[in-house]
C-alpha positions in Angstrom: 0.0 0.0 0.0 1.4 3.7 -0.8 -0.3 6.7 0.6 0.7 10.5 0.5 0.6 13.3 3.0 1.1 16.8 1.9 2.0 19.4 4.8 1.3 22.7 5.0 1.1 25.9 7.0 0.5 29.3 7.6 -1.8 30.4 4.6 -3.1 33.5 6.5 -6.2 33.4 4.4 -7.9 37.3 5.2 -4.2 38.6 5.1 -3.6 41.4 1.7 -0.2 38.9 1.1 -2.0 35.4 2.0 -3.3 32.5 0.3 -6.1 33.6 -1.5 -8.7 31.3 -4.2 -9.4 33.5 -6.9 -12.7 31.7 -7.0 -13.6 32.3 -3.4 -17.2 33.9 -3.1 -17.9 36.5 0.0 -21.5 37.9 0.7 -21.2 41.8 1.7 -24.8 44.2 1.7 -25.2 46.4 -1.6 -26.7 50.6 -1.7 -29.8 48.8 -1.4 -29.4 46.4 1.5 -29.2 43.3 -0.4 -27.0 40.6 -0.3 -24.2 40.9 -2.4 -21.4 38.2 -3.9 -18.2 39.7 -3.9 -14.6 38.1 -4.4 -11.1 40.5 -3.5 -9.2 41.3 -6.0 -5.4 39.2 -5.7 -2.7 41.2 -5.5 0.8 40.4 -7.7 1.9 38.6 -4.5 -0.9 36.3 -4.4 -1.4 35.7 -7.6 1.9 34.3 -7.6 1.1 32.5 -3.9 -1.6 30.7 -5.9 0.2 29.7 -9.1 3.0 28.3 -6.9 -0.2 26.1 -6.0 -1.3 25.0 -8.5 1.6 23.7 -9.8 2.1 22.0 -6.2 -1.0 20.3 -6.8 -0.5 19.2 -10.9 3.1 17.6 -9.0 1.1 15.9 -6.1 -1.5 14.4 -8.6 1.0 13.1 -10.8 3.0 12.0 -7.9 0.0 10.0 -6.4 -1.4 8.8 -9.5 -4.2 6.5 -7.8 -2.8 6.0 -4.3 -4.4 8.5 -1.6 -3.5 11.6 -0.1 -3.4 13.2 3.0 -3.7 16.5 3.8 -2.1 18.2 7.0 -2.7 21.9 7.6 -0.4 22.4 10.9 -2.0 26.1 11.5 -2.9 30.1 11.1 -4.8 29.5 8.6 -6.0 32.7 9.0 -4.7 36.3 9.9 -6.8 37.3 12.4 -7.8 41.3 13.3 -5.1 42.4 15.6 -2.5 43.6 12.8 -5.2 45.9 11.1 -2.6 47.0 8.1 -2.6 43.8 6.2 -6.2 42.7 6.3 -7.8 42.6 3.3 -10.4 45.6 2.6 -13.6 44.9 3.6 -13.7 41.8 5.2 -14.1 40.6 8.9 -13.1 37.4 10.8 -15.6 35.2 9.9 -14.8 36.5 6.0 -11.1 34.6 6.8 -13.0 31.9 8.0 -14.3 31.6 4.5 -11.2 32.0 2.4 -9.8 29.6 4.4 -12.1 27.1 3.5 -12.2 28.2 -0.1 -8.2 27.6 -0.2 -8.9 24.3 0.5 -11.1 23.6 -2.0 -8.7 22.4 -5.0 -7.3 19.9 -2.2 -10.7 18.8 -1.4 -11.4 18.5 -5.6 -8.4 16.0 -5.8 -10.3 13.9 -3.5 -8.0 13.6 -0.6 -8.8 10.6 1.8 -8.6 13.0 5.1 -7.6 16.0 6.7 -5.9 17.3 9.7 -5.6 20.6 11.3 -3.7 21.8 14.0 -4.7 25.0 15.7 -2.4 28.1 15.2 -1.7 31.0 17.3 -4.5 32.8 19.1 -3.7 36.3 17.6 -4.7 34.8 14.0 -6.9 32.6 14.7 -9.3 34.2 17.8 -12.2 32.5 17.3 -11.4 29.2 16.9 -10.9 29.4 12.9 -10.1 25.9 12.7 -12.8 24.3 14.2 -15.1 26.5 12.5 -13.4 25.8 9.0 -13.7 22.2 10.0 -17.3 22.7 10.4 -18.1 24.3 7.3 -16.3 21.6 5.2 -17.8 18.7 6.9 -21.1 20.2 6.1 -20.6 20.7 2.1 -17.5 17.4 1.9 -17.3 13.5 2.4 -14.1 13.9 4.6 -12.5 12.9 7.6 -12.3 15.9 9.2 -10.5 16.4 12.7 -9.0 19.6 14.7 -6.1 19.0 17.2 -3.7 20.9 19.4 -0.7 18.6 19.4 -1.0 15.1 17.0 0.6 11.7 17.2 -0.2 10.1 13.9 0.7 6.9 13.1 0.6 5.8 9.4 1.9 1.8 9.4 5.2 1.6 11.4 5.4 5.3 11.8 4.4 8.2 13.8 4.4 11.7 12.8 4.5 14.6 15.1 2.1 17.7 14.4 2.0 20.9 16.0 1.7 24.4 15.2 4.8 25.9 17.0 7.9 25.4 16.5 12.1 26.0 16.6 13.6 29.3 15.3 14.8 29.1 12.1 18.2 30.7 13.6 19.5 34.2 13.9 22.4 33.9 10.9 22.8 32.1 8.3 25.3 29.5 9.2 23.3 29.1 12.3 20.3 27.7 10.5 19.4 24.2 11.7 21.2 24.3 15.1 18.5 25.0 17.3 16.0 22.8 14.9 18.8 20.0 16.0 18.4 20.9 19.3 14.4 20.7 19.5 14.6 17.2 17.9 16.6 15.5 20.6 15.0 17.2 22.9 11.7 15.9 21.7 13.2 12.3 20.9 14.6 11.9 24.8 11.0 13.4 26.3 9.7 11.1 24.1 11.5 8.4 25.5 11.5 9.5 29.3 7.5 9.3 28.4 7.1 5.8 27.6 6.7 6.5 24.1 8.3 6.0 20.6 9.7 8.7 19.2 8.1 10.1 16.1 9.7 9.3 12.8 9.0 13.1 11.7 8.3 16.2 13.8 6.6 18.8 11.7 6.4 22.7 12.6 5.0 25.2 11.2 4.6 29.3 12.8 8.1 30.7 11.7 7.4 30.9 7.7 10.5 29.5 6.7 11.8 25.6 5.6 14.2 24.1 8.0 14.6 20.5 7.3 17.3 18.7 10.2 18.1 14.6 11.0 19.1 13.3 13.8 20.4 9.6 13.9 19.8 7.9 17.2 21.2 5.2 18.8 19.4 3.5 21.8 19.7 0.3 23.3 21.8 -0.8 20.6 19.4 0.2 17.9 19.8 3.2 15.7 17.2 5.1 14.5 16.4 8.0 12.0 14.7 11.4 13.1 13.7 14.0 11.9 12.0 17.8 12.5 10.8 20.1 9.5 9.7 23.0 9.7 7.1 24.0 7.0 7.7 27.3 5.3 4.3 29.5 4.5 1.8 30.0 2.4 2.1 33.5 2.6 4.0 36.5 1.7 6.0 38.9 3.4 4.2 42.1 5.2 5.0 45.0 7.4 5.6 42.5 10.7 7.0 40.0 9.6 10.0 42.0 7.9 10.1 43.8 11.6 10.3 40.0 13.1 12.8 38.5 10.1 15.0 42.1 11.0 14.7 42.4 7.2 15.5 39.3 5.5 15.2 39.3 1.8 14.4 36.0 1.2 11.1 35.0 1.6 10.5 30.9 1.0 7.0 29.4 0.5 5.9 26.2 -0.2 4.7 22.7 1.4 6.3 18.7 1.6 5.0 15.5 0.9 5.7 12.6 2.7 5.6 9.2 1.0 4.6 6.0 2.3 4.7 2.1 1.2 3.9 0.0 2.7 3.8 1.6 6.0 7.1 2.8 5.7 8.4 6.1 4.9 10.1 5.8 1.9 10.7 9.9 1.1 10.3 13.4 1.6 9.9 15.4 -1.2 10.0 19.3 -0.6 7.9 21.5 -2.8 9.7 24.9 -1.8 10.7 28.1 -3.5 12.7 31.0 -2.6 11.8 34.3 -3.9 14.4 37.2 -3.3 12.2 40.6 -2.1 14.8 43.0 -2.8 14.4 46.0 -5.5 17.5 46.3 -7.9 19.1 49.1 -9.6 22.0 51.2 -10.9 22.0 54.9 -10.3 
């Protein structure tokens, strides 16, 4: 038996830079008080968000072929109302609530077997905008449908380990991975001083960029394989998050894909682009 599970993270859906459907459909009151169908205009960014996936997707599909798929969302899937600049104009919260379930539409199209959400952080998701997107889907789709905080998910012989928080990518450049390598032993020994097996993969999401570490594991005379990946976004950069990155000109978007046979994980493929955000010229 083979099976796929595609990861991703951080769409922002509500955000002017996040994912955005160009065919999602939003109800707003016209001059006359009646109810309106309206869909936001994409901007350059997300129009470029959204061909990114649908080239994901034509690469999954032809990856899968007739085995099925997976799908993991580990969080924020939308932006929330406390950082006002980069909502979109004239929507609200429960207007996220329904991009975010129209970004999920092409998945749900390609007839995935399942999906999994992990809830995000509070600030972009305050009123529960999982389990309310989880909700709406289960009410128009035939899926398995389930909302967690913190996930063991075992697929044959192997566990995955799904959160929404996780490492920092690292503050310089040839510092990138160290603290991921850190959080994954950790995790592995708690793991251990818990009674439980350690998870095969430990996937992240929150810091909108693609670390990918291994940690190779020997205990009581077995060695084992390990590893933590974090899952860059879905969205693009704004006003905080270049405050937060100190400036960092490389923005990298995109999701993985974990392969199984036979309840073995046999590869991780990584669907991820970098896009340099910086403006050049000769004076």
């Amino acid at each position: 038996m083979r099976q796929l599970v595609v990861v991703r993270t951080d769409c922002h859906g509500g955000h002017c830079l996040g994912a955005l459907n160009p065919d999602t459909i939003l109800w707003r009151l016209d001059c006359d008080g009646n109810a309106e169908p309206w869909t936001p205009d994409l901007c350059g960014v997300q129009e470029k968000l959204w061909q990114f996936q649908r080239e994901d997707l034509a690469r999954i599909k032809d990856l899968a072929g007739n085995d099925p798929i997976i799908l993991i969302d580990l969080g924020d899937q939308t932006q929330g109302t406390r950082f006002t600049s980069a909502i979109i104009p004239g929507t609200c919260q429960d207007d996220q609530t329904e991009i975010a379930c129209w970004n999920l539409v092409p998945f749900l199209k390609m007839g995935v077997k399942a999906l999994r959400f992990c809830t995000g952080t509070h600030v972009h998701v305050p009123d529960s905008s999982e389990a309310r997107i989880a909700a709406r889907l289960k009410n128009n789709w035939d899926v398995d449908i389930r909302v967690m905080h913190h996930g063991r998910v075992t697929f044959g012989q192997e566990i995955l380990d799904l959160t929404h928080h996780g490492p920092h990518g690292g503050s310089r450049d040839w510092l990138h991975g160290n603290i991921s390598t850190y959080a994954l032993k950790d995790r592995i020994y708690r793991d251990r001083r818990a009674g439980k097996q350690p998870a095969r993969v430990y996937l992240r999401g929150h810091r909108h960029v693609f670390r990918w570490v291994t940690v190779h594991d020997t205990w009581d005379g077995v060695t084992t394989t390990h590893d933590l990946i974090t899952v860059p976004s879905q969205c693009g950069f704004g006003d905080h998050a270049r405050k937060v990155t100190e400036a960092d000109p490389i923005i990298q978007n995109g999701l993985i894909v974990l392969e199984f046979v036979d309840g073995k994980l046999v590869k991780i493929h990584d669907f991820v682009r970098e896009t340099d955000l910086r403006t050049e010229e000769c004076l």
